[in-house]
N, C-alpha and C positions, 0 to 999 in steps of 0.2 A: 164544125171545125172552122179556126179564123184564116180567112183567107192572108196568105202572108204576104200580100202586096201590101193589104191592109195594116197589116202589124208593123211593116218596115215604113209604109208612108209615115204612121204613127207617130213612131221612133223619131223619125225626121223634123214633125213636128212638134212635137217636147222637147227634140234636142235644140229646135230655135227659141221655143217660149224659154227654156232656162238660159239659154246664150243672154236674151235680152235682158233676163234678172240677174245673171251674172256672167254678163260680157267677159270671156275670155282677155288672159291677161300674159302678156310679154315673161317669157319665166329668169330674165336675164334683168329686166328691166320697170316690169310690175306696170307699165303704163297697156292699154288697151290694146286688142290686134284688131287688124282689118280684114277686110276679105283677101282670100288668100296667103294670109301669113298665116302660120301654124307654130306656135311653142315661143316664136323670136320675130320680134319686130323688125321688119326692115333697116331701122336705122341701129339696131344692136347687130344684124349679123354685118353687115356689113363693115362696123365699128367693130367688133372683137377681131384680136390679135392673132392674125391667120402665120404661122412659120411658113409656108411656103417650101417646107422641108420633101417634099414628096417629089419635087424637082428634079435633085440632083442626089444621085448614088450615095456618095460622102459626105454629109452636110454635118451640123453641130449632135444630134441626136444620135447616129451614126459612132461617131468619133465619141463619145458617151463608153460605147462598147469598147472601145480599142486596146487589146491587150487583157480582154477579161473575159470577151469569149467572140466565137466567131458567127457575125449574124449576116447577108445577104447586104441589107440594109435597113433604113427604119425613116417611122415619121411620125409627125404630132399634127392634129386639128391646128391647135391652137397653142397658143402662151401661158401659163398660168403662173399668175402673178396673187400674194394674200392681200386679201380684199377687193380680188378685182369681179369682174362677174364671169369669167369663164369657174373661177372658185364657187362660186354662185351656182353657177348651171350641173357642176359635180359633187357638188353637196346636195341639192334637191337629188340627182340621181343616186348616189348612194345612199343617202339615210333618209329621205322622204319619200322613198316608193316609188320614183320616177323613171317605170321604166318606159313611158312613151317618150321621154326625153331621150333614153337612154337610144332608143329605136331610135329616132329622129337625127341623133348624133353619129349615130354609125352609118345611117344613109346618107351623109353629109360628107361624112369622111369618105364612104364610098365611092360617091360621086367624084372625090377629088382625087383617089386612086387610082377610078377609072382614064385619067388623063393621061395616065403614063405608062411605058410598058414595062417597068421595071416591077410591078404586081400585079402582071398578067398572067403570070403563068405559077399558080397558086395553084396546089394540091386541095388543102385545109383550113379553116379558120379555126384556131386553137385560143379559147379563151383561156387568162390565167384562171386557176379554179379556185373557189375557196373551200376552207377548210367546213364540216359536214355543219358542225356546231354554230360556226358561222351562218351558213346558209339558210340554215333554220331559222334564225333568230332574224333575216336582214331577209328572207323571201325570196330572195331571187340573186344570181350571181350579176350583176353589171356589166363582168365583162362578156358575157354569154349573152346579153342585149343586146350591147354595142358590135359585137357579132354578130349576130341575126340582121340587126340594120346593115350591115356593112352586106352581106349575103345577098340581101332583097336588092340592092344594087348589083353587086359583082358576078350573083349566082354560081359564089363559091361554099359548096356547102360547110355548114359548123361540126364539129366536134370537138365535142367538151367531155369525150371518154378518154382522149389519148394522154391526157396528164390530171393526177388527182394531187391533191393537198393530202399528205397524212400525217402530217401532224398541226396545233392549231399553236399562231405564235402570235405575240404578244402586237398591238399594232404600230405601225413604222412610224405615223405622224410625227413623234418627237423625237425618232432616233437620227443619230448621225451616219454618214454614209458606213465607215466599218463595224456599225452593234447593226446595220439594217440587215448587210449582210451576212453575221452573224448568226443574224434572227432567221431567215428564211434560206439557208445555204444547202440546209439536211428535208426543209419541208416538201419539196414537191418528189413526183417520181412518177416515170411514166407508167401507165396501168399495161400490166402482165401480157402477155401476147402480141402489145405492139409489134409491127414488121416496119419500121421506119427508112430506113433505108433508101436515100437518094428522093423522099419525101419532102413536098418542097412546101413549106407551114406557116401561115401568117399568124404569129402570136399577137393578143389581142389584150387588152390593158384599159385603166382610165385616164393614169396621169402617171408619168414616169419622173420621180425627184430623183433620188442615185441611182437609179434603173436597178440597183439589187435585186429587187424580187423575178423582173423580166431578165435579168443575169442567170439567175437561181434555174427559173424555167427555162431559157433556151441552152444551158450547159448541159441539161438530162436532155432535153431533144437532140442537141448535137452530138452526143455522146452516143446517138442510138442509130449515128449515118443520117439525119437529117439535116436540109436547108432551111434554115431561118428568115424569115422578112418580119419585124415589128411594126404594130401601128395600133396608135394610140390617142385620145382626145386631147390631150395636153400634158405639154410639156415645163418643171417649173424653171424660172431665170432667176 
């Protein structure tokens, strides 16, 4: 039998020899990391476009919902701007496999939720879910990462049973805010048994443009006696 101190020093050591043939790289920015950066070079995070939204109860992402359904409050990592690199960091996360990004992102956002008490007192982490066909074909749901990350800070446990997709709709990217919601109004629905009721749910997201879809989803939560808190990696302007 291999003794497994051996096996994990191993591991250690391979994983330096290939660091040195392929030095880890800034996923924002493509230039080299150092020690102790992980996924984002110091001078990228610090340079991406933080809202600051997690502050104050009301702020612009909030006011997004006003009049379309009733959520707690909400907030964004980040900015997202086309062409910028937070668009960058949620493109590798959605369609290139990146769910250590995706982890990484929700510990991030975590961290900065943890500042405040206004998402202190969180039931659930409810990722939106994607439709079954979907999920098949992309591996892994995103927002069900960026939950997990967000957990491993909060130690708010996920559940990704209390809202399903059932039906699969066409994708938002080029639609305008009334075909988005349209498109996603009839597709979610909370799964059968739910007891919601005075359940207090952080709906979970990647990037929120006409908030439709996090509309679509927190109107079946509230519909079921539930409080709503959103939060999300970015926001676009």
């Amino acid at each position: 039998m291999i003794n497994h101190s051996f096996t994990m020093s191993l591991q250690h050591i391979l994983k330096d020899f290939f660091s040195l043939i392929y030095p880890p790289a800034c996923e924002a920015c493509s230039e080299k990391l150092y020690g102790g950066e992980e996924l984002l070079c110091a001078v990228c995070w610090f340079s991406l476009p933080k809202t600051g939204f997690h502050a104050g109860k009301e702020n612009p992402l909030t006011r997004l919902f006003w009049g379309r359904v009733s959520i707690e409050t909400g907030t964004a990592l980040f900015y997202y701007t086309k062409g910028g690199k937070v668009q960058k960091l949620v493109h590798r996360l959605k369609y290139k496999g990146g769910t250590d990004l995706g982890f990484f992102l929700g510990r991030q956002l975590g961290l900065v939720l943890s500042k405040t008490d206004l998402y202190s007192s969180i039931d659930y982490i409810v990722p939106v879910p994607l439709h079954r066909k979907r999920l098949r074909k992309r591996g892994f749901n995103q927002s069900e990462v960026i939950g997990m990350g967000l957990s491993s800070v909060m130690g708010i446990p996920v559940n990704p049973g209390i809202l399903f997709k059932g039906s699969s709709t066409q994708s938002q990217t080029r639609k305008r805010r009334f075909m988005r919601w349209e498109n996603v109004e009839s597709a979610f629905e909370v799964s059968p048994g739910q007891d919601l009721k005075d359940m207090r749910l952080l709906l979970v997201d990647d990037v929120i443009t006409t908030g439709a879809t996090l509309e679509a989803c927190a109107s079946k939560l509230t519909e079921k006696g539930a409080r709503v808190w959103i939060a999300t990696i970015a926001v676009t302007v």
